[in-house]
N, CA, C and O atoms as a printed pandas DataFrame, in Angstrom:
     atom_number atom_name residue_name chain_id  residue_number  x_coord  y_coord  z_coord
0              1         N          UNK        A               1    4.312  -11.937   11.204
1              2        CA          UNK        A               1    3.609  -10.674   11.286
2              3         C          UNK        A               1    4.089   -9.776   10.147
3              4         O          UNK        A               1    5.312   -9.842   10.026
4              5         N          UNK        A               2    3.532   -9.009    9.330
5              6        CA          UNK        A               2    3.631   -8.452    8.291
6              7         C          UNK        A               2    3.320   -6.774    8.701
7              8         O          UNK        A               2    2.220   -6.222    8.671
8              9         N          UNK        A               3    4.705   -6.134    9.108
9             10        CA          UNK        A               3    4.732   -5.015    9.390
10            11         C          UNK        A               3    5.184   -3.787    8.497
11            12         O          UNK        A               3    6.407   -3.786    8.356
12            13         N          UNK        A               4    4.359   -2.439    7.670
13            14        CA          UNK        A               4    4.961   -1.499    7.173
14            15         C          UNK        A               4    5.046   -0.381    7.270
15            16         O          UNK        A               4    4.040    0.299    7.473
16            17         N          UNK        A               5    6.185    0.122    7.164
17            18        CA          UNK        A               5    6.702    1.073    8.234
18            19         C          UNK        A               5    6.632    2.327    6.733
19            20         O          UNK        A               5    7.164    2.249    5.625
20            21         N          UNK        A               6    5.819    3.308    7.288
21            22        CA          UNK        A               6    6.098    4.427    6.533
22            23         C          UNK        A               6    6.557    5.552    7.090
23            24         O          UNK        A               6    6.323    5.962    8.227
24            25         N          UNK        A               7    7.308    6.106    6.146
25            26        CA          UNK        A               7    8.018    7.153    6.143
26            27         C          UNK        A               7    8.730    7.929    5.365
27            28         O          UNK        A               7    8.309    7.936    4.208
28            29         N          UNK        A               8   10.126    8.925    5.656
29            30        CA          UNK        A               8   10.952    9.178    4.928
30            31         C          UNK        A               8   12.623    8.492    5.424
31            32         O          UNK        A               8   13.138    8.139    6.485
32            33         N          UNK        A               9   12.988    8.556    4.166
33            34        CA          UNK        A               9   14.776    7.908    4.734
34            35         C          UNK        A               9   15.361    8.256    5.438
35            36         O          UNK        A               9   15.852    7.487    6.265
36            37         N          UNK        A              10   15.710   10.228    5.466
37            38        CA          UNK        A              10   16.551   10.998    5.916
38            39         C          UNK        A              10   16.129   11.495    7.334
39            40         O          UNK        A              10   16.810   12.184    8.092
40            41         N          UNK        A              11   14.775   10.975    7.558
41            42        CA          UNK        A              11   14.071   11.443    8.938
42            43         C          UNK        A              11   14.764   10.578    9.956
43            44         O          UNK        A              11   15.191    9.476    9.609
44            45         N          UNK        A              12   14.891   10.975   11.090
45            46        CA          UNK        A              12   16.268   11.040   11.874
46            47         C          UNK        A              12   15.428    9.988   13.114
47            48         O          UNK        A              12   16.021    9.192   13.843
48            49         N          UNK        A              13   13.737   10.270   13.109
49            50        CA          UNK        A              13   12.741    9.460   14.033
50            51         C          UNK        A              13   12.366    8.335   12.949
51            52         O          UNK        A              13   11.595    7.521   13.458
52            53         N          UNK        A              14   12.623    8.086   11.832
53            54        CA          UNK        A              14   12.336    6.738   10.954
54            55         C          UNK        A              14   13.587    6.181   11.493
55            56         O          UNK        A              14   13.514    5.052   11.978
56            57         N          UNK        A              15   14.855    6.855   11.490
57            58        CA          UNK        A              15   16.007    5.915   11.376
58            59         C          UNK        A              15   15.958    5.140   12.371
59            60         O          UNK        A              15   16.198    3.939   12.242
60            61         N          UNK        A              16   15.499    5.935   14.048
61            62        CA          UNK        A              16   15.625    5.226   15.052
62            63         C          UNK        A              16   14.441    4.159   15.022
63            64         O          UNK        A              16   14.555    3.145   15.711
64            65         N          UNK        A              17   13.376    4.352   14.286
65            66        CA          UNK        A              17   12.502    3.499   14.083
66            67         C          UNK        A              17   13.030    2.335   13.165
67            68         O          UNK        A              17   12.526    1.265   13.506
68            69         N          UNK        A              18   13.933    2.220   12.058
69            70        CA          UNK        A              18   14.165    0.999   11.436
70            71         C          UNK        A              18   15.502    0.505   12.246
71            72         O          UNK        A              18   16.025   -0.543   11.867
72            73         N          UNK        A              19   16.009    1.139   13.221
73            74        CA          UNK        A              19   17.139    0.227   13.619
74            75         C          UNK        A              19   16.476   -0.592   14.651
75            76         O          UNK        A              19   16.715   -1.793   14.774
76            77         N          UNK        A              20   15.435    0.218   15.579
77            78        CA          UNK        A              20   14.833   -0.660   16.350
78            79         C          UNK        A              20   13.725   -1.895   15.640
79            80         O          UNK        A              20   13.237   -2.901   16.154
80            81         N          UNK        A              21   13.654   -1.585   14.895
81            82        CA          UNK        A              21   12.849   -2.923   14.325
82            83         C          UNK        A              21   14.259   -4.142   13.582
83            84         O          UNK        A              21   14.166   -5.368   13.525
84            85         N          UNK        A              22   15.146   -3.505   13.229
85            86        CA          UNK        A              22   16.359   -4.200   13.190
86            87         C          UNK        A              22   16.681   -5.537   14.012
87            88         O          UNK        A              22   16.742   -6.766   14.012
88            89         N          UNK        A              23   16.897   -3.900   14.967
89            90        CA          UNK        A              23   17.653   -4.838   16.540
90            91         C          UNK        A              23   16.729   -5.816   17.209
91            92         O          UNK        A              23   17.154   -6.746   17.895
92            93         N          UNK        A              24   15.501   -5.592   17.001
93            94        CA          UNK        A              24   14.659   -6.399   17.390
94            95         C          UNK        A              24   13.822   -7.732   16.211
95            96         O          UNK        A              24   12.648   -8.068   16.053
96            97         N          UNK        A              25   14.928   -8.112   15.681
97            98        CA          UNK        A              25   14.804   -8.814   14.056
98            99         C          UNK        A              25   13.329   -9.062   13.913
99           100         O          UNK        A              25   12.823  -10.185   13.902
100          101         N          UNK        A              26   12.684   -7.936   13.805
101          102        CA          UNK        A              26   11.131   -7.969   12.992
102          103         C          UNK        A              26   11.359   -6.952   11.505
103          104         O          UNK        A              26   11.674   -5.800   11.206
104          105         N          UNK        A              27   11.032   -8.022   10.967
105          106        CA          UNK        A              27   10.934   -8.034    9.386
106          107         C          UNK        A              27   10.002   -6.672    8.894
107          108         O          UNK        A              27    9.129   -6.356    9.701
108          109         N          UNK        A              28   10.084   -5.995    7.884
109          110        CA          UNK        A              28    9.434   -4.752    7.817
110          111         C          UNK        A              28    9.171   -4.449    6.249
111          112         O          UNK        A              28    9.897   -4.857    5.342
112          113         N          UNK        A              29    8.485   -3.986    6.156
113          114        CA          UNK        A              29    8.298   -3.620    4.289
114          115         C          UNK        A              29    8.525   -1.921    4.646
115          116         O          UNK        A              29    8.022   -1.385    5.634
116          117         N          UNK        A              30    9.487   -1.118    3.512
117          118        CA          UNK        A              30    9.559    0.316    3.838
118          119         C          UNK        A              30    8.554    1.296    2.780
119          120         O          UNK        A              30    8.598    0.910    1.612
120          121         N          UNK        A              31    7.909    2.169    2.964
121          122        CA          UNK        A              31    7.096    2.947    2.107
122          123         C          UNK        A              31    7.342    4.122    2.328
123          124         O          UNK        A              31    6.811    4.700    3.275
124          125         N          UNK        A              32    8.347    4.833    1.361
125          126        CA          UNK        A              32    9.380    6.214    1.366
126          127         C          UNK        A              32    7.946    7.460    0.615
127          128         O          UNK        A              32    7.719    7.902   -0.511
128          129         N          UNK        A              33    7.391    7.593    1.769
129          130        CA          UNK        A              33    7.025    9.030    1.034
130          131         C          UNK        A              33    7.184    9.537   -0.387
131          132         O          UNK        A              33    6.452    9.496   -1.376
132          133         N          UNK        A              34    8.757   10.176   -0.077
133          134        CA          UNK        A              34    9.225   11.047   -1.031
134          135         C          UNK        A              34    9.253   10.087   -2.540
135          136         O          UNK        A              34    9.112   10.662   -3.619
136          137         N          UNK        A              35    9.458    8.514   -2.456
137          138        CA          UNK        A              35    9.158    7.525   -3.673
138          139         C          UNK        A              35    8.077    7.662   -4.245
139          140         O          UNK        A              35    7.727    8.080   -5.348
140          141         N          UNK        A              36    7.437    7.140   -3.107
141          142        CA          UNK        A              36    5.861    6.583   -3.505
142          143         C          UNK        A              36    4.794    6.915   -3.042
143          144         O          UNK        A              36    3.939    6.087   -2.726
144          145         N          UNK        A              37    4.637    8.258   -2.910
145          146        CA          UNK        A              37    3.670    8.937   -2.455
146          147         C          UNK        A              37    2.513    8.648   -1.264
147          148         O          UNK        A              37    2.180    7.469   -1.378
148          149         N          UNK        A              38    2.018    9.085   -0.521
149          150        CA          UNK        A              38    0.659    8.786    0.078
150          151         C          UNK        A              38   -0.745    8.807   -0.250
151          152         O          UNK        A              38   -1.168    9.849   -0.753
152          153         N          UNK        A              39   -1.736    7.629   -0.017
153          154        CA          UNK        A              39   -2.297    7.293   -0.679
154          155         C          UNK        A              39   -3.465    8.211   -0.049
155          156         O          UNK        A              39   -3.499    7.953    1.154
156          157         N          UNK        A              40   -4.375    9.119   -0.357
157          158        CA          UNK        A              40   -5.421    9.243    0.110
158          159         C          UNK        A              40   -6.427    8.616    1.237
159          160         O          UNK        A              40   -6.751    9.204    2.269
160          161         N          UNK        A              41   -6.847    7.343    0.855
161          162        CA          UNK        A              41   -7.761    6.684    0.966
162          163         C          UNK        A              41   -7.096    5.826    2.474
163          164         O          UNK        A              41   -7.701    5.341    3.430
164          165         N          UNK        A              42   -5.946    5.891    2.237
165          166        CA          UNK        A              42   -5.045    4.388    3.366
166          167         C          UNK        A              42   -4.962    6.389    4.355
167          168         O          UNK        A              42   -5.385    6.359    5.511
168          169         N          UNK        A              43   -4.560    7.542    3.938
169          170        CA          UNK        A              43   -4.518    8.079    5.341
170          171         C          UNK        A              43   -5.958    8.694    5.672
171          172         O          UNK        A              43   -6.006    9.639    6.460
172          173         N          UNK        A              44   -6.719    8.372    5.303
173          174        CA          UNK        A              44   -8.242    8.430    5.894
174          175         C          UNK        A              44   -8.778    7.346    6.520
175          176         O          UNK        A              44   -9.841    7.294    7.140
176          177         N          UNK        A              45   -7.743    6.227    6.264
177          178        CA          UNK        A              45   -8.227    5.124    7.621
178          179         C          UNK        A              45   -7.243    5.150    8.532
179          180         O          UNK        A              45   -7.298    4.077    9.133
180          181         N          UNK        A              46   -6.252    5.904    9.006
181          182        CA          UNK        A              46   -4.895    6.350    9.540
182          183         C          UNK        A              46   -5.956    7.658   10.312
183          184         O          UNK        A              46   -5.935    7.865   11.525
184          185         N          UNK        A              47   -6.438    8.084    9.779
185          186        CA          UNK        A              47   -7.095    9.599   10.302
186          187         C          UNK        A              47   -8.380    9.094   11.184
187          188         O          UNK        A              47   -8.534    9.348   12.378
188          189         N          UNK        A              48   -9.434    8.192   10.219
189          190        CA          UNK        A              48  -10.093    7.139   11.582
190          191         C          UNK        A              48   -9.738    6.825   12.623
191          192         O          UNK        A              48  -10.168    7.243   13.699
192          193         N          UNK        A              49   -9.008    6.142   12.461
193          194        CA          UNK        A              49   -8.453    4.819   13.735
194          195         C          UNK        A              49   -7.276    6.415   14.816
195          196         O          UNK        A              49   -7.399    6.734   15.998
196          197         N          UNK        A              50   -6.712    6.757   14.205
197          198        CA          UNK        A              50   -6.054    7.771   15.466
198          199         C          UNK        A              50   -6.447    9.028   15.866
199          200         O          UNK        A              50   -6.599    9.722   16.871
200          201         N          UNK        A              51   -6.533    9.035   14.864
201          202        CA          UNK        A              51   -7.585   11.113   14.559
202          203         C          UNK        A              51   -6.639   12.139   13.889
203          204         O          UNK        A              51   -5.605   12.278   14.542
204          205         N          UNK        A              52   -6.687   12.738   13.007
205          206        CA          UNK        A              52   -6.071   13.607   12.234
206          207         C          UNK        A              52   -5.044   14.775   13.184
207          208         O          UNK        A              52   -4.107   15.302   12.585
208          209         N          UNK        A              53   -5.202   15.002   14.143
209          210        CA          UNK        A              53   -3.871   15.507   15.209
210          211         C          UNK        A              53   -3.379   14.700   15.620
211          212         O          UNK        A              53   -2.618   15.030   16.530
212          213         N          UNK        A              54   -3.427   13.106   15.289
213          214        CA          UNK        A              54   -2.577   12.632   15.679
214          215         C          UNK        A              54   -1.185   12.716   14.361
215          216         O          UNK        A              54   -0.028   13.054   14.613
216          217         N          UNK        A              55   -1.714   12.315   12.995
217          218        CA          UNK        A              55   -1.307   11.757   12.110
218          219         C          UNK        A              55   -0.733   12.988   11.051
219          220         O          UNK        A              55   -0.192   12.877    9.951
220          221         N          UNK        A              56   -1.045   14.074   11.767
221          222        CA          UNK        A              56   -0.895   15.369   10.669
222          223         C          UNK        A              56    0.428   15.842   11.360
223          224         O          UNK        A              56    0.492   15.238   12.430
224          225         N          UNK        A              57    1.397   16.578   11.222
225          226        CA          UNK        A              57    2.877   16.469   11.866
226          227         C          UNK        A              57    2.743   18.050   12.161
227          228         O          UNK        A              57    3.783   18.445   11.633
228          229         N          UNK        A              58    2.092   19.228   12.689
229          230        CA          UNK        A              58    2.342   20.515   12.617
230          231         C          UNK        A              58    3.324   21.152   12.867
231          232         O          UNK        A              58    3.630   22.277   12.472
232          233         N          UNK        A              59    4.011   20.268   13.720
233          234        CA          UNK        A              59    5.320   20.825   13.839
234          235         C          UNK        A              59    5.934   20.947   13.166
235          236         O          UNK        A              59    6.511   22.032   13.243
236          237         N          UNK        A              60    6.368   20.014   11.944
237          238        CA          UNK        A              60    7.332   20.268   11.324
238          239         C          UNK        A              60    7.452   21.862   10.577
239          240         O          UNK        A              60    6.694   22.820   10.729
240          241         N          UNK        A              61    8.486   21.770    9.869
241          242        CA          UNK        A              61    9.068   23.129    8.897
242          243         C          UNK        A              61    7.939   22.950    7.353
243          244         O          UNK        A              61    7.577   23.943    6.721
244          245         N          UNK        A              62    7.510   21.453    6.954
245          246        CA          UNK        A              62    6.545   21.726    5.863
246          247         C          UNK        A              62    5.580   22.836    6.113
247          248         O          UNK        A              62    5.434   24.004    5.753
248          249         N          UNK        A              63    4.718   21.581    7.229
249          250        CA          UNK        A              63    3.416   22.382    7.856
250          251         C          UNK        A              63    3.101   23.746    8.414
251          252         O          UNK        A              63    2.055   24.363    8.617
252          253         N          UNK        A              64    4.709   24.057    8.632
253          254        CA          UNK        A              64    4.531   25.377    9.121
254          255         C          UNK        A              64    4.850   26.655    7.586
255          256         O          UNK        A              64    4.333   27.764    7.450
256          257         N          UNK        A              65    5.805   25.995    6.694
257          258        CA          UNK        A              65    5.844   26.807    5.907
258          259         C          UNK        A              65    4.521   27.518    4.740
259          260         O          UNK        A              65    4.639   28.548    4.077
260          261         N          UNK        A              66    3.022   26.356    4.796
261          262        CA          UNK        A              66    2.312   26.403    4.216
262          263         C          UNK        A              66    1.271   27.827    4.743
263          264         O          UNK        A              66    1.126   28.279    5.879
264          265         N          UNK        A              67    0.614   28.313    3.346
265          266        CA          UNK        A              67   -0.365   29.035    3.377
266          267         C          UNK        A              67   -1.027   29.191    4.486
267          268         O          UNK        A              67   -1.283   28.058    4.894
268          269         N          UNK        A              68   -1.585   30.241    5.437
269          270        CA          UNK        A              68   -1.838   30.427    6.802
270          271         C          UNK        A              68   -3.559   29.795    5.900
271          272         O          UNK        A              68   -4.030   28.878    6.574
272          273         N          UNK        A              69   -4.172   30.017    5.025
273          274        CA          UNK        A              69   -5.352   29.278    4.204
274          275         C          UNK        A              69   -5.643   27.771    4.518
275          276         O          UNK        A              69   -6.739   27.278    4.782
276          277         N          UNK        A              70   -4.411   27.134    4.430
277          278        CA          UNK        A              70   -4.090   25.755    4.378
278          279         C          UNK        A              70   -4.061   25.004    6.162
279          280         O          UNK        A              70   -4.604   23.955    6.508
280          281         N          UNK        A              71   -3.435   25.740    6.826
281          282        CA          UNK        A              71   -3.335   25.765    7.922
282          283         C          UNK        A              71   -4.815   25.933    9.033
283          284         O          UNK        A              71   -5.223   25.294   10.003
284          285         N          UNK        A              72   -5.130   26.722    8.540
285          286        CA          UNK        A              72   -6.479   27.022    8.697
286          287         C          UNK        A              72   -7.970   26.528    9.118
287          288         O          UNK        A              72   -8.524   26.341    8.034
288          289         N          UNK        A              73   -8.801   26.255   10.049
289          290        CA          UNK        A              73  -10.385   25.565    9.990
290          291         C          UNK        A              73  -10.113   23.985    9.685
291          292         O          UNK        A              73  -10.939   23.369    9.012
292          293         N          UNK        A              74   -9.050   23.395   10.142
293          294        CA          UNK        A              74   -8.728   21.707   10.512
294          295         C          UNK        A              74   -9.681   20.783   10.357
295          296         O          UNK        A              74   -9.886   20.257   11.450
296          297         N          UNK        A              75  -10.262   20.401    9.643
297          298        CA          UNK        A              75  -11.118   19.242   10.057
298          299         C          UNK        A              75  -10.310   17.732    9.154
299          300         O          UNK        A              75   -9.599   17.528    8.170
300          301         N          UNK        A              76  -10.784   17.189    9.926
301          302        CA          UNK        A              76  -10.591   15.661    9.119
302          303         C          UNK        A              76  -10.125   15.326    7.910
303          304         O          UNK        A              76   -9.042   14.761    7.763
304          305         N          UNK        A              77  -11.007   15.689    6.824
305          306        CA          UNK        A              77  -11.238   16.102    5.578
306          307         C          UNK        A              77  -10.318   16.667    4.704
307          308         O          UNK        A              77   -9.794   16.181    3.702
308          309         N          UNK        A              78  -10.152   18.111    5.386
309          310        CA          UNK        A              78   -9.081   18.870    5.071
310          311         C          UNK        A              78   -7.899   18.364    5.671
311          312         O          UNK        A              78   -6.947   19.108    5.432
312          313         N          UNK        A              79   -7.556   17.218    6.469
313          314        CA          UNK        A              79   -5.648   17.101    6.937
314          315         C          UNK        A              79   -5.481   16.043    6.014
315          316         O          UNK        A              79   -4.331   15.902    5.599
316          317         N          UNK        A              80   -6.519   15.103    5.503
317          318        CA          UNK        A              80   -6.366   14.119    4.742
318          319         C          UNK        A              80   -5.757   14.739    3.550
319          320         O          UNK        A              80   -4.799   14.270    2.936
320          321         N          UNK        A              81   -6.608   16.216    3.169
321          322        CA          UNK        A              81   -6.101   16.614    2.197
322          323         C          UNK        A              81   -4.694   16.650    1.867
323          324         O          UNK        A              81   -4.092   15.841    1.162
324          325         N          UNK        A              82   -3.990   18.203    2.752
325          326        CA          UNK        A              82   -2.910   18.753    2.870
326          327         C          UNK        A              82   -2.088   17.238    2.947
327          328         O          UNK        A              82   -1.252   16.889    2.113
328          329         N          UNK        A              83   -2.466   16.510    4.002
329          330        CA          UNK        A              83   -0.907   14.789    4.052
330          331         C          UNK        A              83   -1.201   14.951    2.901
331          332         O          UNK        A              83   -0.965   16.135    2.660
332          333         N          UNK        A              84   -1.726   14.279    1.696
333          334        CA          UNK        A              84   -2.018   13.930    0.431
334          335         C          UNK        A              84   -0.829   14.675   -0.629
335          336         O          UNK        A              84   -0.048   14.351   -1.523
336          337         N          UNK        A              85   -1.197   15.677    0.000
337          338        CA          UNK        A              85   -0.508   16.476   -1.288
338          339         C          UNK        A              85    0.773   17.132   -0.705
339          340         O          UNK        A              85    1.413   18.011   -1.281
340          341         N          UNK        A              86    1.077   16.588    0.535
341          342        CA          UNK        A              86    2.594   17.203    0.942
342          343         C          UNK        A              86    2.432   16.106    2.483
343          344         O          UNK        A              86    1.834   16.292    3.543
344          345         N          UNK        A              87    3.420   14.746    1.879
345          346        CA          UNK        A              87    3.607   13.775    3.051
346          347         C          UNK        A              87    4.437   14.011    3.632
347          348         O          UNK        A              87    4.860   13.294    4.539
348          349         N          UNK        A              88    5.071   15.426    3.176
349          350        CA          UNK        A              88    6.178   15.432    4.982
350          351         C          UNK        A              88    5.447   15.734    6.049
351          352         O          UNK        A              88    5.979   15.735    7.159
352          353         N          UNK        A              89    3.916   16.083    5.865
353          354        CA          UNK        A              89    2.734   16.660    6.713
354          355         C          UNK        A              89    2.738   15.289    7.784
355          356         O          UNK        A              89    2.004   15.290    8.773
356          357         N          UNK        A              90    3.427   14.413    7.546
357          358        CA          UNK        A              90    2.451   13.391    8.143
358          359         C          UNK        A              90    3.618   12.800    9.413
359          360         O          UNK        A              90    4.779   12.437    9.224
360          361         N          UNK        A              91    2.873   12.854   10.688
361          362        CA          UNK        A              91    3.934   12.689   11.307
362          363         C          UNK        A              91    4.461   11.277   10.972
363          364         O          UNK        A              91    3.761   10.382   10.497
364          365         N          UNK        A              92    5.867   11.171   11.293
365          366        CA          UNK        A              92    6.794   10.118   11.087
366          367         C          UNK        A              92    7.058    9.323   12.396
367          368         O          UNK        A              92    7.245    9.878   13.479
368          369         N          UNK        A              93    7.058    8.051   12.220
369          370        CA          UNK        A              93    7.008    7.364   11.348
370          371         C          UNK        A              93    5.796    6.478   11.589
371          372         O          UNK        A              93    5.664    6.158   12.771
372          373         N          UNK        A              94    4.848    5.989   10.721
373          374        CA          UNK        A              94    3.444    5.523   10.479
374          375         C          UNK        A              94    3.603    3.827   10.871
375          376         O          UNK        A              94    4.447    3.472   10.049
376          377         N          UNK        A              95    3.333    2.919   11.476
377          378        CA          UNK        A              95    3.182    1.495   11.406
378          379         C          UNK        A              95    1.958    0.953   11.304
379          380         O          UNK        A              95    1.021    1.080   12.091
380          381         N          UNK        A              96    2.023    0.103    9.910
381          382        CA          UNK        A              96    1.167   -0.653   10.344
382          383         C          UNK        A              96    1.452   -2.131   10.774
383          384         O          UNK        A              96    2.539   -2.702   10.690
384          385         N          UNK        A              97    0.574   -2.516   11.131
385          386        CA          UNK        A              97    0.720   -4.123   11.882
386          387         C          UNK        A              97   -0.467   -4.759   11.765
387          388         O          UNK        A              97   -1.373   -4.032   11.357
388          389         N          UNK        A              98   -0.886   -6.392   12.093
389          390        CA          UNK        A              98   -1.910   -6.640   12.171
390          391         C          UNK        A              98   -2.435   -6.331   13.529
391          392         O          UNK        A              98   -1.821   -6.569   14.568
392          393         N          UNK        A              99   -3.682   -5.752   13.446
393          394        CA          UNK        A              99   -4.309   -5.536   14.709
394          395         C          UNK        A              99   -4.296   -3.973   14.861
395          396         O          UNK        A              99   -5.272   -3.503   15.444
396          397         N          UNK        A             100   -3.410   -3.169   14.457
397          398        CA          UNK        A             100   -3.085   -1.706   14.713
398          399         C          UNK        A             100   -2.084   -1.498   14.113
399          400         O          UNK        A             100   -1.467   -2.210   13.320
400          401         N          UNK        A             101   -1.848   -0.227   14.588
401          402        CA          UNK        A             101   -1.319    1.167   13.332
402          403         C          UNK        A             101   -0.371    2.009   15.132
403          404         O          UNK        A             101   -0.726    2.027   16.311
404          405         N          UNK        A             102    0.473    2.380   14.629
405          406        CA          UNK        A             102    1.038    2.762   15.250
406          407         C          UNK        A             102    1.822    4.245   14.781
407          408         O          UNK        A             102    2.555    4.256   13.792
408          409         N          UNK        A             103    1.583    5.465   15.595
409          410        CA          UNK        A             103    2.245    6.583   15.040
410          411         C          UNK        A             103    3.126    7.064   15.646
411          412         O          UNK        A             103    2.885    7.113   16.852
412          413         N          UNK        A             104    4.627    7.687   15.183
413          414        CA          UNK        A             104    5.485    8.212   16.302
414          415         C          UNK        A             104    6.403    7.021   16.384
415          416         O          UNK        A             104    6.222    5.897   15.916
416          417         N          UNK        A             105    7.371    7.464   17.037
417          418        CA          UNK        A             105    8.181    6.483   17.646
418          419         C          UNK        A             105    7.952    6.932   18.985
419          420         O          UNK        A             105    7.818    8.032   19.522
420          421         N          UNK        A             106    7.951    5.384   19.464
421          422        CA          UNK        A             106    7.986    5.317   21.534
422          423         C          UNK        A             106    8.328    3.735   21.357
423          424         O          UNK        A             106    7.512    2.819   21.263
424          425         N          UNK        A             107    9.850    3.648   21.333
425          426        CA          UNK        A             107    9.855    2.203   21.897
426          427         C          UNK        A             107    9.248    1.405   22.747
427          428         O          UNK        A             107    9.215    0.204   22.477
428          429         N          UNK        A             108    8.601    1.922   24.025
429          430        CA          UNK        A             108    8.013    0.938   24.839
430          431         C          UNK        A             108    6.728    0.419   24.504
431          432         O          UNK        A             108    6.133   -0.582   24.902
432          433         N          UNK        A             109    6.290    1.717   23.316
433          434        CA          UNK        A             109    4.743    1.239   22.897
434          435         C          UNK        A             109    5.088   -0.041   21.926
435          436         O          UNK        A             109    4.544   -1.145   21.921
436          437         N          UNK        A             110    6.061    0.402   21.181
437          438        CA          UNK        A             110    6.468   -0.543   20.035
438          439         C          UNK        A             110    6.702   -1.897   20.409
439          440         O          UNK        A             110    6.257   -2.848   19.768
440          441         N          UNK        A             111    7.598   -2.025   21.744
441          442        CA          UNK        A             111    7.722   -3.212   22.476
442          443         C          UNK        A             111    6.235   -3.858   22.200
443          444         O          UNK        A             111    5.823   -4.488   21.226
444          445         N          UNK        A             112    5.492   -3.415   23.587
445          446        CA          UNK        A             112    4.042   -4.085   23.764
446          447         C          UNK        A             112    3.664   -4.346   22.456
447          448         O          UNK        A             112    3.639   -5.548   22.194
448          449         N          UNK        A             113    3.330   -3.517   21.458
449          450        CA          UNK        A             113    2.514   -3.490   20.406
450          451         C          UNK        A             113    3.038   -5.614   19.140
451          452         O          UNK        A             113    2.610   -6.658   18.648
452          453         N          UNK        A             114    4.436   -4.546   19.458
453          454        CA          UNK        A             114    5.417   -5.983   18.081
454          455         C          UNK        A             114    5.732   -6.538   18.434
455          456         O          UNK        A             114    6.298   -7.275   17.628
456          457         N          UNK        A             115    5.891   -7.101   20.170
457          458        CA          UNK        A             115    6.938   -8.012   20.355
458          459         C          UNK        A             115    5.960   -9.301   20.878
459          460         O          UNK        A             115    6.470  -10.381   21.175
């Protein structure tokens, strides 16, 4: 199974996400945000398949520090945007897998989903 796990390094819900894929010896490819940017096009099929409140992170300190403009009249379109151009927007940590995409950490989903 060919699983990749996006995220950031220092994010504290990736870490518990790569030890559990560790501990559970499933093999993983890593895609660091802050490296290698987010691709447009891959989080508009991320924004499909879950829906853009799922995949957009508001909580965090980015999302909240941005332009009340930016923040603003949500649609689809526009969260694809904002992730795009500031991927700490995006909640952490992203999986993909064959068959599905997985957002967040919840070990028990992760169980069912990878094991």
């Amino acid at each position: 199974m060919t699983i990749t796990l996006y995220g950031i390094p220092n994010c504290d819900t990736v870490k518990k996400a790569r030890a559990w894929l560790d501990q559970n010896d499933l093999a993983y490819d890593f895609h660091d945000y802050k490296k290698q940017g987010a691709d447009p096009e891959q989080l508009a099929r991320w924004v499909d398949q879950a829906g853009w409140e799922v995949v957009l992170n508001r909580r965090g300190t980015t999302f909240r520090a941005l332009p009340e403009a930016d923040k603003s009249d949500l649609d689809a379109t526009k969260a694809v945007k904002l992730m795009a151009a500031n991927p700490s927007c995006i909640k952490r940590p992203v999986v993909e897998y064959p068959g599905g995409l997985l957002v967040g950490f919840d070990a028990a989903r992760w169980e069912q989903a990878l094991r």
